[in-house]
N, CA, C and O atoms as a GROMACS GRO file, in nm:
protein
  332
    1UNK      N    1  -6.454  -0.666   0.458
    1UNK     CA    2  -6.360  -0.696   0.353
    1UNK      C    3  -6.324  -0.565   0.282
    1UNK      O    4  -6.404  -0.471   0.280
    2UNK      N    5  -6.196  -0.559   0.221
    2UNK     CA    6  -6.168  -0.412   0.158
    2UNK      C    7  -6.174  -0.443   0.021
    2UNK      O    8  -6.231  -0.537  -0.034
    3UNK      N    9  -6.111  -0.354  -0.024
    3UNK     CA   10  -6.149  -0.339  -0.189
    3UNK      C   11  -6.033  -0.287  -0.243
    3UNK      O   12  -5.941  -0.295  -0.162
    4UNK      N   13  -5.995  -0.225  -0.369
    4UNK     CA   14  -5.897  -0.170  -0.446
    4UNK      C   15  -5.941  -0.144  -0.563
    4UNK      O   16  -5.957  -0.233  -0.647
    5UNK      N   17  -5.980   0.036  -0.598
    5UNK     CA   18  -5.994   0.071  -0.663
    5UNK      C   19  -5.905   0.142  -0.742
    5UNK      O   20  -5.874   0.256  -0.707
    6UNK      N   21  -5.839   0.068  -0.889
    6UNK     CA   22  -5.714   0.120  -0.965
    6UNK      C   23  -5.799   0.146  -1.103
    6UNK      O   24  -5.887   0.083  -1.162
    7UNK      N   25  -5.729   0.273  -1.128
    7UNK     CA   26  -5.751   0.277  -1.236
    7UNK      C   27  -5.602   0.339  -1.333
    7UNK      O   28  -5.532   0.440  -1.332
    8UNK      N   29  -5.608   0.191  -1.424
    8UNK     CA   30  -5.480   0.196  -1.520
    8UNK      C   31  -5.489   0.189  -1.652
    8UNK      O   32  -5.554   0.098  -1.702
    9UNK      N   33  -5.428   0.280  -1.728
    9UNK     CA   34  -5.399   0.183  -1.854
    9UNK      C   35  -5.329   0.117  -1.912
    9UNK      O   36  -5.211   0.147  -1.897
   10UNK      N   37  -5.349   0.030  -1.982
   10UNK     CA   38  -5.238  -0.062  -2.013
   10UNK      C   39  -5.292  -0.081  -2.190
   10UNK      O   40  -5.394  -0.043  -2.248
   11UNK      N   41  -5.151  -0.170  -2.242
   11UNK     CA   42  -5.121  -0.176  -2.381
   11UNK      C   43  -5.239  -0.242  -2.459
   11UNK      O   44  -5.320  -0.232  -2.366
   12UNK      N   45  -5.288  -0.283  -2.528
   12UNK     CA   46  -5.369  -0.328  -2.603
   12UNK      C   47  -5.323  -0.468  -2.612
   12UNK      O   48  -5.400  -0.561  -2.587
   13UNK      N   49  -5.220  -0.484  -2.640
   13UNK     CA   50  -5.114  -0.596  -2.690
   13UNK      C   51  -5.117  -0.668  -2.560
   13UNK      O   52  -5.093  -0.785  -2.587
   14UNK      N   53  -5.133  -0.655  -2.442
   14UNK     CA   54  -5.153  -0.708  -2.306
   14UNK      C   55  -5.336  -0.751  -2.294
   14UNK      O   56  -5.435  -0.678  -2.287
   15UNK      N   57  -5.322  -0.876  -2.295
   15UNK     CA   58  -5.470  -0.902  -2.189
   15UNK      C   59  -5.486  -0.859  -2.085
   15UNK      O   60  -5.380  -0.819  -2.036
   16UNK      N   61  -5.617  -0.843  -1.990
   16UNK     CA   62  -5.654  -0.788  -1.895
   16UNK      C   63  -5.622  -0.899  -1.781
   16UNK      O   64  -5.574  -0.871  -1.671
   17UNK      N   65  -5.668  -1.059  -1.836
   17UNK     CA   66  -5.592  -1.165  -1.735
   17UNK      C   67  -5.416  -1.122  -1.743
   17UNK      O   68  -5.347  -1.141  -1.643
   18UNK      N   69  -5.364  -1.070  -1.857
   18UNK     CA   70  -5.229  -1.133  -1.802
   18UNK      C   71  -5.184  -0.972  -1.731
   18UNK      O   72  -5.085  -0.962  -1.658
   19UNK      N   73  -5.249  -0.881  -1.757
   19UNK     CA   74  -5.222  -0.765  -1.599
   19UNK      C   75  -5.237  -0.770  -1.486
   19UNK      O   76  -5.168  -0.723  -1.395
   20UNK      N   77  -5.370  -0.856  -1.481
   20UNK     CA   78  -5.404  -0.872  -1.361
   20UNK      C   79  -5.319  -0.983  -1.257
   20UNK      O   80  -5.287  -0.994  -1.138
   21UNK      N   81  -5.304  -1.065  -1.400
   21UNK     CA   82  -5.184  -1.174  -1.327
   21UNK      C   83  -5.094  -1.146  -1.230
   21UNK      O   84  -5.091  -1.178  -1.112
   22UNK      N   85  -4.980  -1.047  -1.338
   22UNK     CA   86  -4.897  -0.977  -1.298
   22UNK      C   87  -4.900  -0.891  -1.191
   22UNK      O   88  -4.823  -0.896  -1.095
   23UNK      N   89  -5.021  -0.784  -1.216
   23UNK     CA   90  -5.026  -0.687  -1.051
   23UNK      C   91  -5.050  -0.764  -0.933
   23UNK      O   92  -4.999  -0.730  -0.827
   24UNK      N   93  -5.132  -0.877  -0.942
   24UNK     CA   94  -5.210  -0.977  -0.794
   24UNK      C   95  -5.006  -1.044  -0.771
   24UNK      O   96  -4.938  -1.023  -0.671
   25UNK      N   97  -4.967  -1.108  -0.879
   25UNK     CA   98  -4.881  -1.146  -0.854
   25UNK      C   99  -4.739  -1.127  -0.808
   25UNK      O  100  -4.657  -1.202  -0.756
   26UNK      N  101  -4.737  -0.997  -0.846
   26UNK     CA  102  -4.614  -0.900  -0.817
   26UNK      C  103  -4.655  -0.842  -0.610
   26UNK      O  104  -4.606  -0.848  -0.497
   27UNK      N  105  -4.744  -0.804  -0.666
   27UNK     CA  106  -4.782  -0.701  -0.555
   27UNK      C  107  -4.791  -0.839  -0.439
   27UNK      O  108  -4.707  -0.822  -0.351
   28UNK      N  109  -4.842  -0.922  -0.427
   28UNK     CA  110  -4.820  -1.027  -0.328
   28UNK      C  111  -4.691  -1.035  -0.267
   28UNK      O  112  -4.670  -1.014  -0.147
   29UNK      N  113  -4.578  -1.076  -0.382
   29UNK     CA  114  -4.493  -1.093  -0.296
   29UNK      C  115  -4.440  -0.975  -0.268
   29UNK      O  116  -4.360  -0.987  -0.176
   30UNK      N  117  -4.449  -0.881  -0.301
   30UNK     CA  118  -4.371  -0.745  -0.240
   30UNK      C  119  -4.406  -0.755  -0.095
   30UNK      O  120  -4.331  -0.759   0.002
   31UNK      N  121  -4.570  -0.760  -0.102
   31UNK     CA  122  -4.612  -0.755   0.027
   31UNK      C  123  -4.593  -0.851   0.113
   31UNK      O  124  -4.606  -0.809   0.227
   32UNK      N  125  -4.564  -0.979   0.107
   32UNK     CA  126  -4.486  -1.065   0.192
   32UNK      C  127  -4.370  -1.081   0.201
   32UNK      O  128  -4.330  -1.175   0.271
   33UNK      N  129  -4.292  -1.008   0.144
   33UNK     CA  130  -4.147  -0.997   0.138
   33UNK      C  131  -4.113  -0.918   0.259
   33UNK      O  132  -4.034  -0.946   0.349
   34UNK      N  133  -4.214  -0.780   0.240
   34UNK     CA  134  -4.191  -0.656   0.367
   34UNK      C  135  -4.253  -0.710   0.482
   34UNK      O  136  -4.208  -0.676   0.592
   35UNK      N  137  -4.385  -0.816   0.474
   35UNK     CA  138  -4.426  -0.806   0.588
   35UNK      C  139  -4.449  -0.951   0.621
   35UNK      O  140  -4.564  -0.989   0.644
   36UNK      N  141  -4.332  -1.049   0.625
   36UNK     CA  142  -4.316  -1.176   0.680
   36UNK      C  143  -4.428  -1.246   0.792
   36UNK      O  144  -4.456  -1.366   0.797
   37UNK      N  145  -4.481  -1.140   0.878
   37UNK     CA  146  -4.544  -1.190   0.975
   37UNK      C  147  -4.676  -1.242   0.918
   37UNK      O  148  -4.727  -1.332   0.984
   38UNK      N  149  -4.747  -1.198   0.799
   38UNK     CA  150  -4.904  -1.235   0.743
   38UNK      C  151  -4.856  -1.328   0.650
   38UNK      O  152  -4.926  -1.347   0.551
   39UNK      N  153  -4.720  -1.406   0.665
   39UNK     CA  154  -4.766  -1.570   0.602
   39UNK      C  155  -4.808  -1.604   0.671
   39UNK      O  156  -4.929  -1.582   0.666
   40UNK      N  157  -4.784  -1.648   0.738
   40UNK     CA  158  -4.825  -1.747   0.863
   40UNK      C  159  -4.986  -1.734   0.885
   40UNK      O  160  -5.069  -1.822   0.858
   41UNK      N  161  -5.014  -1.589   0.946
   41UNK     CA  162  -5.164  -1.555   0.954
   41UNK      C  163  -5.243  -1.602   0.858
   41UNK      O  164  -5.350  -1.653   0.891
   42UNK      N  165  -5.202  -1.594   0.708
   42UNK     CA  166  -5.272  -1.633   0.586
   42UNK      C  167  -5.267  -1.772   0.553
   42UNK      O  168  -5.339  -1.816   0.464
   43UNK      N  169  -5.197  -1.836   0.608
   43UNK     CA  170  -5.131  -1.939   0.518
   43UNK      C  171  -5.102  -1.911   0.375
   43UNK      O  172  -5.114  -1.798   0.328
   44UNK      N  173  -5.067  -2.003   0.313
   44UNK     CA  174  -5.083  -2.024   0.159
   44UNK      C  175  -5.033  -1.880   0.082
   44UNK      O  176  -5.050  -1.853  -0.036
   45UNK      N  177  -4.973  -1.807   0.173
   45UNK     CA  178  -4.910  -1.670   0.108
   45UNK      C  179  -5.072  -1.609   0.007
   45UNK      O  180  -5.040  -1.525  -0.076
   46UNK      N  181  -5.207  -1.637   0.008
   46UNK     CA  182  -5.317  -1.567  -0.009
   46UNK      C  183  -5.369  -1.397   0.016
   46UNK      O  184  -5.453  -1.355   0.096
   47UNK      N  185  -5.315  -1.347  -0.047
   47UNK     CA  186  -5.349  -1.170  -0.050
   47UNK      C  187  -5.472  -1.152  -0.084
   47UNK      O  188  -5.560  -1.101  -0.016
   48UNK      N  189  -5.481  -1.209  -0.228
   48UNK     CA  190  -5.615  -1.129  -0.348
   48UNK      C  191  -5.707  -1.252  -0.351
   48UNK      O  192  -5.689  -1.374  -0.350
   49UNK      N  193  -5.802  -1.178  -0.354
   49UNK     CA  194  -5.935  -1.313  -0.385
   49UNK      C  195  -5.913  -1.344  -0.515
   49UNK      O  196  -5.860  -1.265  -0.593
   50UNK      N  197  -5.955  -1.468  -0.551
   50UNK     CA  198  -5.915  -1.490  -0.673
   50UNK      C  199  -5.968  -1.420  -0.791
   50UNK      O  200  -5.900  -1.409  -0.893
   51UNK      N  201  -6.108  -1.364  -0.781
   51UNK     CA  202  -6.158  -1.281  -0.912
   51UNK      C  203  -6.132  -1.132  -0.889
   51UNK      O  204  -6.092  -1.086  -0.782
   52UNK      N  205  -6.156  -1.069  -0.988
   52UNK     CA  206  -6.164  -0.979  -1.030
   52UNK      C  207  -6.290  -0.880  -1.116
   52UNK      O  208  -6.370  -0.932  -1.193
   53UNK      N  209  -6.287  -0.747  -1.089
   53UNK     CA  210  -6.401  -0.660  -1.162
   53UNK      C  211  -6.298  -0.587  -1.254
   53UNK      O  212  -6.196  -0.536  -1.208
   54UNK      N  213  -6.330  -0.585  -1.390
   54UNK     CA  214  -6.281  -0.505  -1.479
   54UNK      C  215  -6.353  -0.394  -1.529
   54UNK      O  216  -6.428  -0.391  -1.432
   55UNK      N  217  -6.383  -0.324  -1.581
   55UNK     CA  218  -6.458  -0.242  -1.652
   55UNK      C  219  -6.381  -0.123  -1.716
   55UNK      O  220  -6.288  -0.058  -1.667
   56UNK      N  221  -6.450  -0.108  -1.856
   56UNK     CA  222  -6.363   0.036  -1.938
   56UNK      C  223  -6.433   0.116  -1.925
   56UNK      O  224  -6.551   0.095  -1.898
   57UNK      N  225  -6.379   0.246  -1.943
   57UNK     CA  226  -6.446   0.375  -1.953
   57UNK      C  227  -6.471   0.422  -2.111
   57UNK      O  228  -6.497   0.542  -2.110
   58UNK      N  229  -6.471   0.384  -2.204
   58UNK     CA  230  -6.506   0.411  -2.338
   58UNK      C  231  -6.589   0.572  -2.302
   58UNK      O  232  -6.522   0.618  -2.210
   59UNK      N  233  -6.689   0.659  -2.330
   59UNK     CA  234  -6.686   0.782  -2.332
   59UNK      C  235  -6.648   0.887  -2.215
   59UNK      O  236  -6.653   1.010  -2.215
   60UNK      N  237  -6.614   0.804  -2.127
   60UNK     CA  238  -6.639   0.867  -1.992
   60UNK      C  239  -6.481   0.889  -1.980
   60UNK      O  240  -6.389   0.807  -1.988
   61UNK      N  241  -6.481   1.052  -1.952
   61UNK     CA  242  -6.314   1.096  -1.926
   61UNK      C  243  -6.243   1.067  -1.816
   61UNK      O  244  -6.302   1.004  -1.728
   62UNK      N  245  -6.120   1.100  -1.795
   62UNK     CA  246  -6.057   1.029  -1.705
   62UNK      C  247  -6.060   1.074  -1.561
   62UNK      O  248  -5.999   1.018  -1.470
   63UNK      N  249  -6.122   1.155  -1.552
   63UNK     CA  250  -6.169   1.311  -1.469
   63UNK      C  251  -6.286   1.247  -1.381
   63UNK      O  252  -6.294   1.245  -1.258
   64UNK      N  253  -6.377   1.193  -1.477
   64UNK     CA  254  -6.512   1.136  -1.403
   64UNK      C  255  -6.468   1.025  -1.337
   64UNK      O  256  -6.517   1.002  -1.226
   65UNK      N  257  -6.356   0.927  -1.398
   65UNK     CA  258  -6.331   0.798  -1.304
   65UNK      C  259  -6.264   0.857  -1.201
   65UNK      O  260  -6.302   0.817  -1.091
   66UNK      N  261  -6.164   0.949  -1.198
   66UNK     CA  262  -6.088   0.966  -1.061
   66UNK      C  263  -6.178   1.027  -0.939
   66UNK      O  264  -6.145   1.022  -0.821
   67UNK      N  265  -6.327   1.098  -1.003
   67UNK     CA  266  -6.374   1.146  -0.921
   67UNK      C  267  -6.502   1.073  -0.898
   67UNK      O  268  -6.607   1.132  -0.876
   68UNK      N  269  -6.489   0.910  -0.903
   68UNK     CA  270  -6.612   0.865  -0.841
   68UNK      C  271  -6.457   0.713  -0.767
   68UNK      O  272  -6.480   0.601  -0.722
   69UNK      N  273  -6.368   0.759  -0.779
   69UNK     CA  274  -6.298   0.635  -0.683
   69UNK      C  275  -6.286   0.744  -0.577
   69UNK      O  276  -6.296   0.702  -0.462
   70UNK      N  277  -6.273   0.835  -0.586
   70UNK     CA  278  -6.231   0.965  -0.467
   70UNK      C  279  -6.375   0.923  -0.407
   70UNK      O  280  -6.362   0.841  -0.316
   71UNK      N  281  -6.492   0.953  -0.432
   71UNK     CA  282  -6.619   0.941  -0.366
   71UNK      C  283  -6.619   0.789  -0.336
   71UNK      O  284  -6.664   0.784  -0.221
   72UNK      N  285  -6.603   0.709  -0.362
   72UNK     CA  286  -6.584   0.564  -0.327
   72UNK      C  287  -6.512   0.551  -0.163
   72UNK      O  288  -6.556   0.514  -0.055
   73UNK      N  289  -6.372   0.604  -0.215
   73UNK     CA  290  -6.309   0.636  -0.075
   73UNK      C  291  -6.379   0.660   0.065
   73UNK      O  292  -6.395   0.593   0.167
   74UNK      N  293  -6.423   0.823   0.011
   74UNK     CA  294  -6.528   0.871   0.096
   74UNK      C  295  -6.592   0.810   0.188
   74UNK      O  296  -6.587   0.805   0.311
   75UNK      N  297  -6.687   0.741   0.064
   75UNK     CA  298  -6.812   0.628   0.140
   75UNK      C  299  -6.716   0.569   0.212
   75UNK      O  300  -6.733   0.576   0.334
   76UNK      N  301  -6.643   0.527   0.183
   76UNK     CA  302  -6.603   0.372   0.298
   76UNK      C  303  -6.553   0.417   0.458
   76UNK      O  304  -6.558   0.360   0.567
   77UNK      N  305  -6.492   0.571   0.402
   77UNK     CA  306  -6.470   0.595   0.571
   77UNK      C  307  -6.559   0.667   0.638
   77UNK      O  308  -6.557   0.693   0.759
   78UNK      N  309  -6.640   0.702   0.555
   78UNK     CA  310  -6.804   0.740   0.642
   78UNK      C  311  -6.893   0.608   0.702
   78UNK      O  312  -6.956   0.613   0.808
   79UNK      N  313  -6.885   0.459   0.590
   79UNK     CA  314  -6.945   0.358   0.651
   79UNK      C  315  -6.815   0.308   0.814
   79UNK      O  316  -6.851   0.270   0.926
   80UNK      N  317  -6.713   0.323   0.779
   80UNK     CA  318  -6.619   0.306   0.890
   80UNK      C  319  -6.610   0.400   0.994
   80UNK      O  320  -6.511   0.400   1.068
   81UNK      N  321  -6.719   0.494   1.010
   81UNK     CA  322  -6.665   0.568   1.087
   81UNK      C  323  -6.535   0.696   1.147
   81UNK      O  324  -6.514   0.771   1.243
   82UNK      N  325  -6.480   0.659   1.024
   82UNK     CA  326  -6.323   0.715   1.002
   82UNK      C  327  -6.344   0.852   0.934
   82UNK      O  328  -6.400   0.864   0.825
   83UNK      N  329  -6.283   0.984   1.028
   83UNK     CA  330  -6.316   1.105   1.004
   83UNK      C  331  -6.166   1.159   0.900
   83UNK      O  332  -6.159   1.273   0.856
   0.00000   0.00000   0.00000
């Protein structure tokens, strides 16, 4: 199974359900719009699992998050095999 590691910020004035809404929901159909052939495969037009991991960075700069999704990356194409 894959994963998606984003890191965004968003307004205060926005909940984290109604971003997430929006990105799972947007980004779906983009992606079945371009790529017609994975309805069918999916049924139910299903992209995103339904939950989600949130977490803030409160002291931690923005420097340290980009450089542990970069090492995240990493790992996965070292567990994949992928040079």
């Amino acid at each position: 199974m894959d994963h998606v590691h984003l890191y965004v910020g968003i307004s205060p004035k926005i909940s984290i359900f109604e971003f997430m809404a929006y990105l799972k929901g947007k980004s779906s159909l983009i992606f079945f719009d371009r790529h017609p052939e994975y309805c069918t495969k999916w049924g139910d037009r299903h992209f995103w699992a339904r939950g989600y991991y949130v977490a803030t960075v409160g002291n931690v700069n923005e420097e340290i998050v980009r450089k542990y999704i970069r090492e995240q990356e990493e790992n996965d194409k070292l567990e994949e095999g992928i040079k």
